[in-house]
FINU-933520 format. One record per residue (C-alpha): x, y, z. Coordinates in steps of 0.02 Angstrom, whole numbers, plus 50000, padded with zeros to 5 digits. Example, Ala and Ser with C-alpha at 12.3 -4.5 7.8 and 13.67 -1.06 7.14 Angstrom:
// FINU-933520
506154977550390;506844994750357;
This chain:
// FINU-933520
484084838448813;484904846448954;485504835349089;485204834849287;486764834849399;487104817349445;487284824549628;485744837749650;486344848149791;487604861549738;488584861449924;488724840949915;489554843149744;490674856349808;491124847349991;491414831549881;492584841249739;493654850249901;494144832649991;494654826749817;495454840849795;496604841549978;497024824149939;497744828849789;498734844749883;499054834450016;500074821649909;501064833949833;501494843449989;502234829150068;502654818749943;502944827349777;504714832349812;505284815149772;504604815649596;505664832649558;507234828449656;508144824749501;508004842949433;508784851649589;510834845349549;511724860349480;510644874149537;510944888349663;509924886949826;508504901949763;508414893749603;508114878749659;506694883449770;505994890649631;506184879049521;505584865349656;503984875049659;503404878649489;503894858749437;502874854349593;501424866049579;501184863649377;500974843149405;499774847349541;498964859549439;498624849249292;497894834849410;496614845549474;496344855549297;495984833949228;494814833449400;493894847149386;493564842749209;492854827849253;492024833549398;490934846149286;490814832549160;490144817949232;489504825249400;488844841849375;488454835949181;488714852649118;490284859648978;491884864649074;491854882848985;490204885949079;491534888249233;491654906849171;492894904849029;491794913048876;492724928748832;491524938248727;490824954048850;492154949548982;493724956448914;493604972648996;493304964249176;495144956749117;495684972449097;494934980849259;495564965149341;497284965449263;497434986049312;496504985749502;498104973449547;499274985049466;498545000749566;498254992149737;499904987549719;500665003249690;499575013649816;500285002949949;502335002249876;502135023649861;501485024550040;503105012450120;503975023949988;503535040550077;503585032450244;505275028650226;505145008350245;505605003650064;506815009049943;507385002449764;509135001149769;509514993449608;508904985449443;509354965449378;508434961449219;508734942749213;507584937649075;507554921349091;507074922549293;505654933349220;505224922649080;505134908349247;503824921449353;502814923149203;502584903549179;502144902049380;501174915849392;500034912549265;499994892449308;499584898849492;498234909549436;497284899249326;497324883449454;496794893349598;495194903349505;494874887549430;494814877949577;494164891349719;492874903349613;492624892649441;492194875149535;491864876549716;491044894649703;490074890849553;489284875749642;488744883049802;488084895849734;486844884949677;486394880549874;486984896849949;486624915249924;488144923249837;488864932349992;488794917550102;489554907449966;491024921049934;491574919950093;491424900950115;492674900949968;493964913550009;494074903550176;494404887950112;495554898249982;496444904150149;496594889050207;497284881350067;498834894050092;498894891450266;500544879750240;501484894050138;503254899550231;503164912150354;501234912450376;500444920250523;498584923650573;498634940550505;499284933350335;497924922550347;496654933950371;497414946150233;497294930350113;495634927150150;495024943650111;496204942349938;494904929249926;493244938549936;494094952249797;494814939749684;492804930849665;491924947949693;491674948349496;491144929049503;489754932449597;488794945749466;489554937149306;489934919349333;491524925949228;493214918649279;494404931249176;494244946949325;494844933349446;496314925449330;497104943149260;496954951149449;497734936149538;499124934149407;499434954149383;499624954549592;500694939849607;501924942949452;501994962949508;502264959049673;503544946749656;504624944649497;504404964249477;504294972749616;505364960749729;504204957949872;504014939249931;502424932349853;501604923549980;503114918050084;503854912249927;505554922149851;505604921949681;507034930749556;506494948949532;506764965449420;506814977349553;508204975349698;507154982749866;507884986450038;506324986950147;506614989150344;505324995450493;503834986050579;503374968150481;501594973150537;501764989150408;503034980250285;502314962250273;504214954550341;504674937350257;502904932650224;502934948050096;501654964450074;500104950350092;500694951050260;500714970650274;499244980550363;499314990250207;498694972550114;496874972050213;496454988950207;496694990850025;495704975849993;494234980650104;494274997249979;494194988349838;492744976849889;491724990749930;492104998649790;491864985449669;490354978149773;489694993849718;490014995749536;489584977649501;488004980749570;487504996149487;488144989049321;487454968249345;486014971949488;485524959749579;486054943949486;486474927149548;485534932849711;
């Protein structure tokens, strides 16, 4: 017999799962530094940052991965794979995912490329810096689509229509990188829109795998790859780039999220995909 949600309104469960969920960020912002302070002796300053972060963000990860599973468990009373993890008819919204990041990515590089504002000036395969990106990345990715379009979408979607509850969630998911180094209100306004593509699949499918391979195909491209900050956050990288001209074209420290490239791609692609998805799923989850 299926079971009712212990709490019946889909925005309660979501406003409740959120405040859990910032306490939980909240700790580990200000406090988890003391619990990795033991791995930083030895390391260079870039590694250590690094390092810092993916310790940090992994043991905040898997508190809100246990959360969430009880969350779905024992409030919303439904199996945590009904999140959008079934990967039967979904593996080519992986894919699309996976390659839209790649392309987006490389549109904007080829037009600071021909503009003149970046360069590649040399290569440094460090496969063990790599080997790190791929670890984050994909830790990153997974916690964040969990969290933002598998949980807090999912639920209030069940109060909400699917565009108001889109945007709800890629402005909380703004919000939660409001803190990141080197942020500004355009950043924040790019993110948020990184937000409304990265659950634009969610919406039709109730599939998380569009949102995991996109998010973790931008972020390990952009940074460990292609050598732009990711975020505000440097991270060891393949490609050595010299990038100089207006931060408002180039992104500056905060990296190409912060670029006026960033939105306008994005707004292309959610058209775009808005589109497709609903030619191809019509009108579901209205």
């Amino acid at each position: 017999m299926k079971q009712k949600a212990l709490i019946k309104q889909g925005w309660l469960r979501a406003l409740i799962y959120f405040a859990a969920i910032s306490t939980i960020v909240y700790v580990f912002s200000n406090f988890g530094s003391n619990i990795i302070s033991q791995f930083e002796a030895g390391t260079e300053k870039g590694d250590e940052n690094v390092l810092q972060f993916g310790i940090l963000y992994s043991l905040m990860g898997l508190l809100i991965f246990l959360y969430t599973w009880l969350s779905r468990k024992f409030i919303d009373r439904k199996t945590f794979s009904s999140l959008g993890f079934s990967w039967k008819g979904y593996s080519n919204e992986a894919g699309l995912g996976f390659f839209s990041a790649l392309a987006l990515l490389g549109v904007g590089s080829v037009i600071l490329i021909v503009t003149g504002y970046l360069s590649f000036i040399s290569v440094n395969f460090d496969a063990g810096g790599l080997l790190i990106g791929i670890v984050i990345m994909l830790v990153v990715a997974f916690v964040e689509e969990l969290l933002f379009r598998g949980y807090l979408l999912n639920n209030l979607m069940q109060s909400v229509n699917k565009w108001g509850a889109l945007s709800i969630t890629a402005a909380l998911f703004s919000l939660f990188h409001g803190s990141n180094p080197d942020i500004s209100l355009f950043a924040v306004i790019n993110i948020f829109l990184a937000g409304i593509l990265l659950g634009i699949n969610y919406i039709f499918t109730k599939n998380l795998w569009f949102g995991i391979f996109f998010h973790f195909a931008w972020n390990y491209f952009q940074g460990p790859v292609l050598g732009y900050e990711v975020s505000g956050l440097k991270l060891t990288s393949l490609l050595q780039q010299s990038i100089s001209g207006p931060e408002a074209l180039t992104g500056g420290p905060f990296g190409f999220e912060g670029s006026l490239l960033c939105p306008l791609l994005f707004i292309v692609a959610v058209l775009t995909f808005s589109f497709f998805f609903t030619k191809r799923y019509g009108q579901t989850f209205n």
